[in-house]
N, C-alpha and C positions, 0 to 999 in steps of 0.2 A: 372785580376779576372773578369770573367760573372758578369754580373746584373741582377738583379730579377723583371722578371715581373709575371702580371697574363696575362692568358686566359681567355679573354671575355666571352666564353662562357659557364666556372663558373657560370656566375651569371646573363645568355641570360634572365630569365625572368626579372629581376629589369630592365634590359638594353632596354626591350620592349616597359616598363613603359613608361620610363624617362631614356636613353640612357644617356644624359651629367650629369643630375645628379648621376647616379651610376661612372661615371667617378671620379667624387669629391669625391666618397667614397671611392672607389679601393683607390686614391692618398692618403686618411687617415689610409689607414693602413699599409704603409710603402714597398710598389711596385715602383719600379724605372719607369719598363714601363707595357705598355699595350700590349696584342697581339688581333689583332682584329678579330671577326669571324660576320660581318656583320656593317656595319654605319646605320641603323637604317633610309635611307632618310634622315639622316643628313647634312645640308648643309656646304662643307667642310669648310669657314671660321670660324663659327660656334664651329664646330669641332678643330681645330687648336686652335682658342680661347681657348676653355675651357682645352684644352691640355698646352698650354702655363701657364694657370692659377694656373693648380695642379701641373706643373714642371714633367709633364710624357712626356716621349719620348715611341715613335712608335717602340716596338720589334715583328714584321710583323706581316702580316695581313694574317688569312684563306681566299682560293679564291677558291672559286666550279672549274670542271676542265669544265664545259663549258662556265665559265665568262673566260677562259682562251686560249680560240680556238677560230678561224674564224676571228681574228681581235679584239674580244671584251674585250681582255686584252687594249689593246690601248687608247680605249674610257675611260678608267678611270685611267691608267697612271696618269693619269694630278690631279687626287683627290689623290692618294699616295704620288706623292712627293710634293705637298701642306703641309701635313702634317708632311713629314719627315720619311715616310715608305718606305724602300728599301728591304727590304725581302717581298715575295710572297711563302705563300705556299699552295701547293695543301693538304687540308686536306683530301682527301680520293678516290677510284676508286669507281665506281659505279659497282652494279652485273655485267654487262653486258659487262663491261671492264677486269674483272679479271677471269674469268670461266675455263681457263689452261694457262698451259706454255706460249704457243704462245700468248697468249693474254696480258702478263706481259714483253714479248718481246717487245710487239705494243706499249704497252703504254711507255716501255724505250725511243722508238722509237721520240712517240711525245711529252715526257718531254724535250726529248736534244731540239726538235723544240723549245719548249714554254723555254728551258733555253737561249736558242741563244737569242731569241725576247727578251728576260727579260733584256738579260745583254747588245743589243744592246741601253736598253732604260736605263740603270743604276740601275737595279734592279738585286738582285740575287734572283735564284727560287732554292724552296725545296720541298720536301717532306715529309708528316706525317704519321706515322704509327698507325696501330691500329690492333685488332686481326688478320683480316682475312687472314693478310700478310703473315703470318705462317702455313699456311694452303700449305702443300707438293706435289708437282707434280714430280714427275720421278726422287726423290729423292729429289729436292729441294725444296727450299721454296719459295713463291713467292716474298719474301720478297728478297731473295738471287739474284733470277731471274729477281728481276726491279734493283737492285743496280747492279749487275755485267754487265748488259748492257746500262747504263746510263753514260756520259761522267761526269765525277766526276767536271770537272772546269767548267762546266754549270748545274747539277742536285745537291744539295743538299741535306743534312737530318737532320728532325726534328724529334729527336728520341723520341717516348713515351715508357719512360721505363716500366709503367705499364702495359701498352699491349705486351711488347714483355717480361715479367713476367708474365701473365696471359696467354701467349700460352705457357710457360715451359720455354723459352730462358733467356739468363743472359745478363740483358740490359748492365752490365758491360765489356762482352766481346764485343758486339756485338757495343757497342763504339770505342771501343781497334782495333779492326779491319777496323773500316771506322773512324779513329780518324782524317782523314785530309779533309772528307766529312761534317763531324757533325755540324752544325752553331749555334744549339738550343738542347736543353734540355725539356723533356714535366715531370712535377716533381708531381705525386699524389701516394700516400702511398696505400698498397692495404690489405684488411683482411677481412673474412669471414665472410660472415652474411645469416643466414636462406641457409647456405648450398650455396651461393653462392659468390665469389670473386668482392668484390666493393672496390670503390677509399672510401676511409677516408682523415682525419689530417694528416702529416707528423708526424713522431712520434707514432702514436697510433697504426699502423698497420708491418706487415712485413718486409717490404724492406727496403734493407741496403740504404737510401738516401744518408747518409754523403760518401758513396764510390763512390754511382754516382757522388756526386759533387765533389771530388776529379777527378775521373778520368776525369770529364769534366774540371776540369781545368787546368789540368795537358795538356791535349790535345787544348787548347786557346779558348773552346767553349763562343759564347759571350754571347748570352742568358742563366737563368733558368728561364724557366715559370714553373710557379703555375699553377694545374689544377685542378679541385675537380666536379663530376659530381654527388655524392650520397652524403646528408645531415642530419646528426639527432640533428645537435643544426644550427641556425640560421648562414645561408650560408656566411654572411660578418664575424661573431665572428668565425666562422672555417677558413679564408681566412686571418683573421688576428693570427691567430694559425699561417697556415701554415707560412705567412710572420715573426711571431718571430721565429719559430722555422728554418728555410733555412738561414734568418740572423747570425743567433748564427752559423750556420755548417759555413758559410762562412768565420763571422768572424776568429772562428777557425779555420779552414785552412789558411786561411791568418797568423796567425800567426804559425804556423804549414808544414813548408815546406819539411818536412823529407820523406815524401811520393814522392818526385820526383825525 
């Protein structure tokens, strides 16, 4: 069965503040691990400390794609597995990197790079999705076009389902089809407000979560991360929302195996 963490960057302004101390809170409301999108200049003992101390382990870490080129993955190698971080993912392509086809080829191109180096050093590398992936070139999607040319035993996927719901796609298929790719789950509810589609609570909004998380566990995914980027009650007591409510789906499915 996956273990549930959050995504840091939930809750990046506390973590601006006071980085370690939002760590002690995330571990108070019932997250297994963290996934990190930034250390704050945190020094990694520091770091590790205070990880050891709330009993949270390292379910990866976002990494820009040019802390990830020229070498400069390597220079901080040595702060990940400190910590106990073996996932790396690339949260997202910059404009300039995804403009057509071709350019969604290139960059398959230099994930197998940056997967090779990954796993030469004991890391695996993935990938995050988000809308723009979706966005159609010569019939495909870009999204189609970086996975189908990426060597799957070195590129990975961190699917967010909300974004791949929010361009029209069925984050449940689109599991089912790279079920042997998938490493992570990105887990935020999605429902309308003022005419436009935002992340809410699990629960309060549209999508089927409990089938996401069936099919992710059905499929060995190890991760679900919590995500939540829009807030209309105080971001820790919606974080502890979504933490009872993904528990409860878990639980039930754990006792519930007839869907496999």
């Amino acid at each position: 069965m996956g273990k549930l963490g959050l995504q840091m960057f939930s809750v990046w302004r506390e973590a601006e503040k006071d980085f370690l101390q939002t760590l002690s809170k995330v571990a108070e409301l019932g997250y297994e691990g963290v996934q990190f999108a930034g250390f704050y200049n945190t020094p990694v003992q520091d770091l590790k400390r205070a990880m050891d101390h709330n009993g949270l382990k390292s379910a990866g870490a976002h990494v820009n794609i040019k802390q990830l080129i020229n070498g400069e993955f390597e220079k901080t190698a040595e702060y990940h597995e400190f910590i106990g971080n073996k996932l790396i993912i690339c949260p997202g392509l910059p404009k300039e990197m995804r403009k057509n086809a071709d350019d969604y080829k290139k960059a398959a191109e230099l994930f197998n790079q940056i997967g090779e180096k990954c796993k030469n050093l004991g890391f695996t590398f993935g990938y995050h999705n988000h809308e723009f992936e979706f966005e159609v070139f010569d019939g495909k999607t870009g999204f189609g076009l970086l996975f189908e040319n990426v060597d799957p035993s070195l590129v990975k996927m961190e699917l967010d389902g909300f974004w791949a719901a929010y361009s029209g796609y069925d984050p449940v298929k689109i599991l089912s089809d790279y079920q042997n790719q998938c490493v992570t789950l990105h887990l935020k509810d999605m429902k309308i407000a003022d005419g436009k589609k935002v992340s809410t609570e699990i629960g309060n909004g549209e999508l089927d979560i409990l089938e996401f998380l069936q099919t992710g566990t059905k499929f060995g995914v190890e991760w679900f991360i919590v995500e939540q980027e829009e807030f209309e009650i105080d971001p820790f007591e919606a974080l502890r929302i979504n933490s009872e409510r993904v528990n409860e789906m878990i639980d039930l499915i754990s006792k519930n195996k007839s869907y496999q």
